[in-house]
N, C-alpha and C positions, 0 to 999 in steps of 0.2 A: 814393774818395769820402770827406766829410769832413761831419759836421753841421754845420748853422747855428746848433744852438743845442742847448746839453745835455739830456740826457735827461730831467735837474728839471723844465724850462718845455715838454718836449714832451708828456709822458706822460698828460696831461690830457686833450688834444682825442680821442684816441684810444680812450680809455677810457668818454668821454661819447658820441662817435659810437655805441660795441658797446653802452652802456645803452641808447640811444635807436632802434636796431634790436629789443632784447628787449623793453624797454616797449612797444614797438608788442603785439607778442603778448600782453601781460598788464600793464595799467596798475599794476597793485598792485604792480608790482615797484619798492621804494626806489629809488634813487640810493648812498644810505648803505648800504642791504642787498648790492646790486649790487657796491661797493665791496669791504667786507669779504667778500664769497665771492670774487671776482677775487682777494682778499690772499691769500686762505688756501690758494688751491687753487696761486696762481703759486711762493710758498714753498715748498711740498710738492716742487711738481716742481725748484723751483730746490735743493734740498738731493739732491735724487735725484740732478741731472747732476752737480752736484758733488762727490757721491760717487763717480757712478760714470765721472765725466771723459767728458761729451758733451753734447748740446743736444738735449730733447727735443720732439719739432716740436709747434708751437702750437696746431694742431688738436686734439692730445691734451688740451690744455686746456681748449678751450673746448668740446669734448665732453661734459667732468665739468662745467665751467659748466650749460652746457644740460640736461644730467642734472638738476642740481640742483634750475633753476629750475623744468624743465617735465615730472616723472617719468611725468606721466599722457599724454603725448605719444606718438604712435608712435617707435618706433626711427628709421624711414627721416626723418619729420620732424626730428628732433631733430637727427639728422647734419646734414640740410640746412641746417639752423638755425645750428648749429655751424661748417657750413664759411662761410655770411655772414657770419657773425662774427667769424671768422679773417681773412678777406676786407677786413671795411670794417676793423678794426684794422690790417693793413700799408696800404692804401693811403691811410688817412689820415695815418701817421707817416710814409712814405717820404719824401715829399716834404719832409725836412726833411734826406737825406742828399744832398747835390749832389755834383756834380764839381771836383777844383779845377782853377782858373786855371794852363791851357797843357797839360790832362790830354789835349784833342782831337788839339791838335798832336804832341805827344808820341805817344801811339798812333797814330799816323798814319808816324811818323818811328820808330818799331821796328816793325813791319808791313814798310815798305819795305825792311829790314835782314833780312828772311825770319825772324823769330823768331817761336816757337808763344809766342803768349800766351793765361794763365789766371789765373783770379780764385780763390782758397780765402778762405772767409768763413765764419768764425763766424756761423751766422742759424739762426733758428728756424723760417724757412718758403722753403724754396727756390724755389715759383715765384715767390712774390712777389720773391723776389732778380730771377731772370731778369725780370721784366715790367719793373721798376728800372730793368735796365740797359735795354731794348727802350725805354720812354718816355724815357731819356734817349741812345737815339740812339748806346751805343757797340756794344752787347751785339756786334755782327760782329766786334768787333778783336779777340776771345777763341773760340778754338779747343774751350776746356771752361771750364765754370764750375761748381767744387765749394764745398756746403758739409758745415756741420760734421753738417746734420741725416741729409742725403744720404749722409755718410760714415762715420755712427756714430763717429765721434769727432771732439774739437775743438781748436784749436792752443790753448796750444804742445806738444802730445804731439806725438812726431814721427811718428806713423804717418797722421796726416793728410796731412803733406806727402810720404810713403812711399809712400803709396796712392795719390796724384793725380801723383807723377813714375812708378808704374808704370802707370798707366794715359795717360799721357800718353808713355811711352817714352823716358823720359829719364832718362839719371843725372843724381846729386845732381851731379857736379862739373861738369857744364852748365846746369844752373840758378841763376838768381838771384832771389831775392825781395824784392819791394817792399812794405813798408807802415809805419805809422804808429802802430806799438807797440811798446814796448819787452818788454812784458810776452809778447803773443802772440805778434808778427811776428817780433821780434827773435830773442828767445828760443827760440821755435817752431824757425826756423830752423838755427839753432847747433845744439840738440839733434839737427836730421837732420840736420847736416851739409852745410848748405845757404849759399853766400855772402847777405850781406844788405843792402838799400838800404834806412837811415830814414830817411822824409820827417819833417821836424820843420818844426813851424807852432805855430798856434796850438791842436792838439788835444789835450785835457788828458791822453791817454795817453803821450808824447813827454814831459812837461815833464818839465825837472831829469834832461833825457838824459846830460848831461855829468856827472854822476854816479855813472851808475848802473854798478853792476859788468856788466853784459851789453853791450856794445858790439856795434855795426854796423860789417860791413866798409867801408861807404861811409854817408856822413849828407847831404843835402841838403834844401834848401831851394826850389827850382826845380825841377818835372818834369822840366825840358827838361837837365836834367843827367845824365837816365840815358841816352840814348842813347852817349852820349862815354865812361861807364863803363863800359856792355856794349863798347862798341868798344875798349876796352884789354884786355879781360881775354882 
C-alpha cells in the first residue's frame, strides 16, 4: 500500500473526527485543549517506543486521553469511550493508504506460483490493519498478517522479521521482502538476513535511493516484476 497524500495534509481530518466524538460527551471541551492533550500524551509515548524500539498500540493512548478528559467517568465507560476513539481515528485515516497499480494482478500471479505470502507493518493498531486490507479486498492473498504492535517490536530490528519467519516456518534464505523503505524495509531486511525488493515511486521514504549506502537486492518500479524475480532466484 502507498498514501495518497502525506501525513502533513492527512493528520487533521482524524484528529477533528476523535474531537467531535469527545465533544459530544462534554461541549466544554476546546478543540485547542483537545489539541495540545493529543500533543503531549502522543510525544510521551512516541519517546517511549523509541527508546524502547517498538509501537505502542493506540488504544493505550487514547485511554490516557479519556482518563484525562473524563476522570469522573466510570472505568468500564471510559475504555469504551477510548476504544471509539481509537476506532473512528483509523478509520478515518486509512482510506488514505490504497493499493498500487497492478498490486491485484500481481498477488493473484504469486498465489498461482504456491508462495505463502505475509504482510509485517509497522501499525499501531492491528485490527484496524486487518479490516484495511478486508475493505480493500486483498486481505485472503496473505497467509499471516504481522505487526509491529502484535509483535512487540518493530522493523528494522531483525527480530520482527525472525519472529514472523519462525512463526510462519520458514528460513530466512527462502524468504524475500518486499517494500518501500529504505530505512525499514530495506534495511530491516539485511539486518535478518533476509533478500530484499524496493519498490521506488513516488513515496518520500524511497527518494534518493540511489544513494543511499543500504541497498536492495532487486529495485523496481512495477509490481508485476516481482513474479519474474521470485522465479530466478
Amino acid at each position: 500500500m502507498r498514501p495518497k497524500k502525506p501525513w502533513e495534509e492527512t493528520s487533521a481530518e482524524p484528529l477533528r473526527s476523535v474531537y467531535t466524538l469527545l465533544h459530544g460527551y462534554d461541549p466544554k471541551i476546546s478543540f485547542q485543549a483537545f489539541l495540545e492533550l493529543d500533543e503531549s500524551i502522543f510525544q510521551k509515548y512516541s519517546k517511549l517506543e523509541a527508546d524502547e524500539n517498538r509501537d505502542i498500540p493506540d488504544i493505550v493512548k487514547y485511554e490516557e486521553i479519556v482518563d484525562r478528559l473524563f476522570p469522573n467517568r466510570s472505568r468500564a465507560w471510559r475504555e469504551r469511550v477510548a476504544r471509539k476513539a481509537n476506532r473512528v481515528w483509523w478509520d478515518t485515516l486509512t482510506p488514505n493508504w490504497v493499493i498500487r497499480k497492478n498490486a491485484r494482478k500481481t498477488l493473484a500471479e504469486l498465489r498461482s506460483m504456491k508462495l505463502q505470502l505475509a504482510i509485517v507493518s509497522d501499525h499501531h493498531n492491528h485490527d484496524a490493519l486487518t479490516r484495511h486490507l478486508s475493505r480493500l479486498g486483498i486481505s485472503s492473498n496473505f497467509s499471516h498478517v504481522f505487526s509491529s504492535t502484535q509483535m512487540g517490536v518493530r522493523k528494522p530490528d531483525r527480530r520482527i522479521f525472525a519472529r514472523c519467519l519462525s512463526l510462519m516456518k520458514i528460513r530466512r534464505q527462502e524468504a524475500i521482502f518486499v517494500g518501500d523503505s529504505l530505512e525499514y524495509d530495506v534495511e530491516g531486511g539485511r539486518r535478518a538476513s533476509i533478500r530484499t525488493i524496493l519498490i521506488v515511486d513516488e513515496t518520500p521514504d524511497n527518494q534518493g535511493y540511489q544513494d543511499a549506502g543500504t541497498m536492495a537486492d532487486f529495485t523496481i518500479h512495477d509490481l508485476r516484476e516481482i513474479p519474474r524475480i521470485v522465479s530466478s532466484l
